[in-house]
C-alpha positions in Angstrom: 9.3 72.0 -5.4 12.3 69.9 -6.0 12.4 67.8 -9.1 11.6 64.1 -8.3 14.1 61.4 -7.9 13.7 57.3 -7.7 16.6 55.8 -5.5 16.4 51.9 -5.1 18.3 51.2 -2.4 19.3 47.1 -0.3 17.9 46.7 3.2 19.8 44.3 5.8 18.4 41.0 3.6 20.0 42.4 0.2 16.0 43.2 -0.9 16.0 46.6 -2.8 14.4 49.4 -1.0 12.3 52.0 -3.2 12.8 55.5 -2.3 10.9 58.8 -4.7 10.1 62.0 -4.2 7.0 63.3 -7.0 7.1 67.0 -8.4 4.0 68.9 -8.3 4.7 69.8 -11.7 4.5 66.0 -12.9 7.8 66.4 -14.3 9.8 63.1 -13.0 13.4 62.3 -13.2 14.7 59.2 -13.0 18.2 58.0 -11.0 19.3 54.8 -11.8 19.0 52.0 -9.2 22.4 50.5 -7.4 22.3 47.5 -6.5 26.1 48.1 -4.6 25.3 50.0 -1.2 28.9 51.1 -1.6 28.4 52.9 -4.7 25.0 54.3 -3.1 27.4 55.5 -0.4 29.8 57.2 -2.4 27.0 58.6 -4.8 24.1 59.5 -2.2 25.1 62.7 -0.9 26.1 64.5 -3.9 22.5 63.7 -5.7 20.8 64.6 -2.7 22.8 67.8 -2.7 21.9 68.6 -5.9 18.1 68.3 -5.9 18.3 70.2 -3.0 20.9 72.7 -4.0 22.4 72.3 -0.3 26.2 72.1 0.4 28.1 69.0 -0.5 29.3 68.8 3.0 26.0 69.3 4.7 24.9 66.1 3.5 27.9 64.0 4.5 27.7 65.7 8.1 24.1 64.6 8.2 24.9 60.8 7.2 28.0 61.2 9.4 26.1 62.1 12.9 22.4 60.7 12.0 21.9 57.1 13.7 19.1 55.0 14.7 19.5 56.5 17.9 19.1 59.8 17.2 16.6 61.4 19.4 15.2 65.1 19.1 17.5 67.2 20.5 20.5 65.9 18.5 18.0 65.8 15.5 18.0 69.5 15.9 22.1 69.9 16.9 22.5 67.9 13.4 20.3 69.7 11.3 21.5 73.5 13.0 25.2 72.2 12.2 24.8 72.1 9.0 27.0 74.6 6.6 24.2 76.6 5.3 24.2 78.4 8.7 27.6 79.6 8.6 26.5 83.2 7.4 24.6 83.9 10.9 27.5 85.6 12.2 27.4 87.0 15.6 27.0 90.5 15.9 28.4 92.7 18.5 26.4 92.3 21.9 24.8 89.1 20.3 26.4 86.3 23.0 24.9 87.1 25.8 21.4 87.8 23.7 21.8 83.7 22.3 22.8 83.0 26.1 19.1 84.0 27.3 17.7 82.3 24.7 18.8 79.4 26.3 18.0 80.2 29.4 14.5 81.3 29.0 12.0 78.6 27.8 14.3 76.6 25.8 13.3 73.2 25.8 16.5 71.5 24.9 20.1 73.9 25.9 23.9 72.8 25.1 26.4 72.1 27.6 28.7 74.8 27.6 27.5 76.6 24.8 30.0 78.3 22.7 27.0 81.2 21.4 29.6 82.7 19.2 29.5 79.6 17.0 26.6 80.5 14.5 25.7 77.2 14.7 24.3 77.4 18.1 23.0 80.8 17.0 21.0 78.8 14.6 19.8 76.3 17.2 18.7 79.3 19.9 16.8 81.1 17.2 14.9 77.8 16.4 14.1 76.7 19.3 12.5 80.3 20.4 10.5 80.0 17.3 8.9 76.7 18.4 8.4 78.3 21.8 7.0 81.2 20.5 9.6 83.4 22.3 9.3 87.1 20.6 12.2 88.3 18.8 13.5 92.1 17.5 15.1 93.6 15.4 18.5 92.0 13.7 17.8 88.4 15.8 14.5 88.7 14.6 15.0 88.7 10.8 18.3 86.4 11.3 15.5 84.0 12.5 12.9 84.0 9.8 16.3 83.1 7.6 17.1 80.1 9.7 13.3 78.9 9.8 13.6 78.9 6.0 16.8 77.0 5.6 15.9 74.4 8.4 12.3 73.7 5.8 14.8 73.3 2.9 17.3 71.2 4.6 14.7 69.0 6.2 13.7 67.3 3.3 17.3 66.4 2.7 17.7 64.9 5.9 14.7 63.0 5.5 16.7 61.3 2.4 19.5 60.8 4.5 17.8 58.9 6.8 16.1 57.0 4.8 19.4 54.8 3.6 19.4 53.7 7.1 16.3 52.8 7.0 15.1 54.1 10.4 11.3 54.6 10.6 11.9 56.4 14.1 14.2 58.8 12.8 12.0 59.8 9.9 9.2 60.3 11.6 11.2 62.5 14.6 12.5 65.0 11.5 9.3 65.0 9.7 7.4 66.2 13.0 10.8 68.7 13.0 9.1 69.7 9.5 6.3 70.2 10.8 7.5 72.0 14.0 9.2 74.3 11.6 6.2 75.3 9.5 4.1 75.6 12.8 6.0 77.4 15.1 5.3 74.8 17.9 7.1 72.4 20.0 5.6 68.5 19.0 4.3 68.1 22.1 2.0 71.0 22.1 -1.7 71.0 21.7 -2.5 70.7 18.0 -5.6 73.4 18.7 -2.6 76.1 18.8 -2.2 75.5 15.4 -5.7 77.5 15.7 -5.9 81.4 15.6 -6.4 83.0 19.0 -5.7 80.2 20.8 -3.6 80.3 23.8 -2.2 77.3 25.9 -5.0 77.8 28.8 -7.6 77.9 26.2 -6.4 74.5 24.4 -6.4 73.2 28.4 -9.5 74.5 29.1 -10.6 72.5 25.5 -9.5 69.1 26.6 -11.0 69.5 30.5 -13.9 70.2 28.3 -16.8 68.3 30.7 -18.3 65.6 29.1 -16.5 65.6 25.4 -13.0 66.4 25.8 -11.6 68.3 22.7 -7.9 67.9 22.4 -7.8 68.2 18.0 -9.3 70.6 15.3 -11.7 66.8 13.9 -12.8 67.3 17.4 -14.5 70.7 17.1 -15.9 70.0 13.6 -18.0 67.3 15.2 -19.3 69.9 17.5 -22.6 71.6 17.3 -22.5 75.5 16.8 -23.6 76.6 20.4 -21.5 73.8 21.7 -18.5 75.9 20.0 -19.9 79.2 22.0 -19.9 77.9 25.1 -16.7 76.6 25.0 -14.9 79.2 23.4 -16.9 82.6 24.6 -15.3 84.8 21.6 -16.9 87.0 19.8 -18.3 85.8 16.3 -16.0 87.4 13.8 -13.4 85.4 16.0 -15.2 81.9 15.9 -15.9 82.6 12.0 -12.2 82.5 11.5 -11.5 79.9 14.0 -13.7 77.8 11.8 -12.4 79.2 8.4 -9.1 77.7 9.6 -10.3 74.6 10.9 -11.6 73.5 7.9 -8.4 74.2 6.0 -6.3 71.8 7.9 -6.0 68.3 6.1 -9.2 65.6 6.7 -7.5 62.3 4.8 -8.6 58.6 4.6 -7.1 56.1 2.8 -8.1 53.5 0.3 -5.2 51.0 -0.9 -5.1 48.3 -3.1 -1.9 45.4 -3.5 -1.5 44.7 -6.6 -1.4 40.8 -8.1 -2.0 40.3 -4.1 -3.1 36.3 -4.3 0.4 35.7 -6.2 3.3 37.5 -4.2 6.6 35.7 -4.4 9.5 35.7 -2.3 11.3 38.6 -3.6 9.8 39.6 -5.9 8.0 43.2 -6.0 5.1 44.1 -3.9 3.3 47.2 -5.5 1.2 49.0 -3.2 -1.4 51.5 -4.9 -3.1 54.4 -2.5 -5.5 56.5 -2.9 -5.5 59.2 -0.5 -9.0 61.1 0.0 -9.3 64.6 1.3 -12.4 66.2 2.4 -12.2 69.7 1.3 -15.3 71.0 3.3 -16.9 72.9 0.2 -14.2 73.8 -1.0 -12.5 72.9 -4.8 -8.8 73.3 -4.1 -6.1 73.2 -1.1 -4.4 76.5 -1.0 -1.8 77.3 1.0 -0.8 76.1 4.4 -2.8 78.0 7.2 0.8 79.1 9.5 1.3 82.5 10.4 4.6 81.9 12.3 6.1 81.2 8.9 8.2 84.0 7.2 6.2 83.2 3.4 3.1 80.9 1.9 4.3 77.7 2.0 2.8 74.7 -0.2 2.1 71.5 2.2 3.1 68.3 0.8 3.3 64.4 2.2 5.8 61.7 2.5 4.0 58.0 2.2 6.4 55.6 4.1 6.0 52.0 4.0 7.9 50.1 6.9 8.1 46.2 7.9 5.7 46.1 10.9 8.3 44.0 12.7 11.6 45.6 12.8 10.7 48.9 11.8 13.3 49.5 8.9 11.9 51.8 6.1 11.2 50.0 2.8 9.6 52.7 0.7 9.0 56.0 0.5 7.2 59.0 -1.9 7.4 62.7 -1.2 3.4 64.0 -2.7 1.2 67.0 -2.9 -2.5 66.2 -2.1 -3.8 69.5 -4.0 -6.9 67.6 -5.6 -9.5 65.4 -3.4 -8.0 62.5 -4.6 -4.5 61.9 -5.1 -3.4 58.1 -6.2 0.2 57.0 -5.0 2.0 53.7 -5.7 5.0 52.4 -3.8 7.4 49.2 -5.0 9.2 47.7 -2.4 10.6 43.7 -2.4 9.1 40.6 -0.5 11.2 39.2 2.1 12.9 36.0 1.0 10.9 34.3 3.6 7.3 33.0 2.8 4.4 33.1 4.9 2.2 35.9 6.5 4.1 39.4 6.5 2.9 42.6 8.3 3.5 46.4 7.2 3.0 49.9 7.9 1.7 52.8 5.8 2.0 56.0 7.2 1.1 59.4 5.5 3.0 62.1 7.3 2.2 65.9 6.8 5.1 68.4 6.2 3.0 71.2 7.6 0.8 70.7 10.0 0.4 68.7 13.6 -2.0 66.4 14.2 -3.1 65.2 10.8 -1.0 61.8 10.4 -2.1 58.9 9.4 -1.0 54.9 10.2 -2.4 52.0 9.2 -1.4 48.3 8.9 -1.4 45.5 5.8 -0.5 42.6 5.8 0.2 40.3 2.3 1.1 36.4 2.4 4.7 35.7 0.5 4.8 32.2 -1.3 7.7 30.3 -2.5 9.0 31.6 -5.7 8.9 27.3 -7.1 5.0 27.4 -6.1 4.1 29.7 -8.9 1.5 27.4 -11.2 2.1 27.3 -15.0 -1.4 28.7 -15.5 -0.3 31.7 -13.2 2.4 33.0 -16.3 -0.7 32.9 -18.6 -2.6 35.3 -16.0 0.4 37.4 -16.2 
């Protein structure tokens, strides 16, 4: 994976905003913090370019077009316009091959598609990937190369957005991540992350009579003739149907706020997490279970922070959970105003659907002139 980063960047009240991304390897790098969001500006997308090794020009387009009210489909228009699809050329007989993409099964189409731009080439070959639309020959092997440079540029974007500080938008191109890996649209069942499943068997799963099962948690709380009768496959199948399930991420959280009686206006809050994974027997991760992907790909987590109430980003780590523990800490600033304050923690897969986790803290911010003598000698 990339080589970590630590960007600090101001929110809307001047209070800095903590942004790093962790290599698996341990190896960190630090960027120094800004305090001038117009140097950030300036300096932003060339470092983001760099630990990426993305074009230049890529990044400015994505801080260009991204805004707060970005929804999916222009979330994928953005992310398809970027320069790193130029090469898709359109072959001869191509156009009116990109055209009926469009027209069949494509969730989201362009007005007046130009589909000798390799741009929306890009975008029709993504979007039958995530609808499972079956591809040959040349279009087919164009598209494995766009599903690979849409997982590279995602993380990217994901940095982009996160000097707006939009919590919406992060999450809508980190389930894109995840869309990406999966070869699924985010609003299809998560059991079709599942081998031999089909969309009227995941249908037939949540009219399931009595226990509705609508996730893979769902069937590992089933008994074994429960699975039969629900399923009716053959065994070999239902062994690997349970092989699988038990490779996609179980996690709970355990988090700790460090100096949490004391918190000043201001000052840093430093939030320590541990994030537990049941490996079901087994002693190590592996790679992600996604057979729609063109190569084994390694599943990390970004671990957000937000301010409960307006919803602006305020931290955020990029992690790999290959152990059955893995302890993060995120530093973000107290608001200048005392009194109760409410955030949100979210832990967001890469790779798979289904397996986020939210949950709320709250901390109580005191005036920076209440702090007690005795409370320096604690310190």
């Amino acid at each position: 994976m990339e080589m970590s980063s630590s960007l600090v960047l101001r929110g809307d009240s001047g209070a800095p905003r903590n942004h790093t991304h962790e290599a698996t390897t341990g190896e960190k790098a630090e960027i120094s913090s800004f305090s001038d969001n117009d140097i950030m500006q300036s300096l932003g997308p060339a470092l983001i370019a760099c630990k990426y090794d993305i074009s230049y020009a890529t990044v400015e387009r994505f801080g260009a077009s991204l805004t707060k009210e970005t929804k999916l489909k222009e979330c994928l228009e953005i992310l398809t316009s970027a320069d790193e699809f130029e090469q898709f050329s359109i072959r001869p007989g191509e156009e009116e091959l990109i055209r009926s993409l469009f027209i069949n099964n494509q969730r989201f189409s362009f007005d007046n598609a130009n589909c000798r731009d390799p741009h929306v080439k890009a975008n029709a070959l993504l979007q039958a990937h995530f609808s499972g639309q079956p591809l040959s020959g040349d279009l087919a092997a164009d598209q494995k190369q766009v599903v690979l440079i849409a997982s590279r540029l995602i993380p990217a974007m994901v940095d982009v957005i996160f000097f707006g500080g939009w919590l919406w938008l992060a999450n809508c191109a980190m389930k894109v991540s995840q869309m990406v890996t999966q070869g699924l649209w985010d609003c299809d069942s998560m059991l079709l992350q599942l081998p031999y499943f089909t969309k009227e068997l995941a249908q037939r799963c949540e009219d399931n009579p009595g226990t509705s099962v609508t996730s893979v948690y769902d069937f590992l709380e089933m008994e074994e003739d429960e699975w039969r009768d629900l399923l009716q496959m053959p065994d070999a199948q239902l062994f690997e149907i349970a092989k699988v399930c038990k490779r996609i991420p179980d996690i709970d959280l355990a988090l700790h706020i460090q100096n949490s009686a004391n918190i000043r206006a201001e000052e840093v809050i430093s939030l320590h997490i541990i994030i537990e994974r049941n490996l079901v027997g087994r002693t190590e991760v592996g790679p992600v279970y996604a057979p729609k992907y063109p190569k084994l790909k390694e599943e990390g987590w970004w671990v957000m922070v937000s301010d409960a109430k307006t919803n602006q980003l305020l931290a955020m780590k990029r992690v790999c959970v290959k152990r059955k523990s893995e302890k993060v800490k995120l530093d973000f600033a107290a608001p200048g105003q005392t009194g109760r304050k409410t955030y949100a923690l979210y832990v967001i897969c890469d790779s798979y659907i289904g397996c986020d986790l939210k949950h709320y803290f709250s901390v109580d911010v005191k005036s920076t002139g209440a702090r007690k003598d005795d409370d320096y000698m604690k310190e």
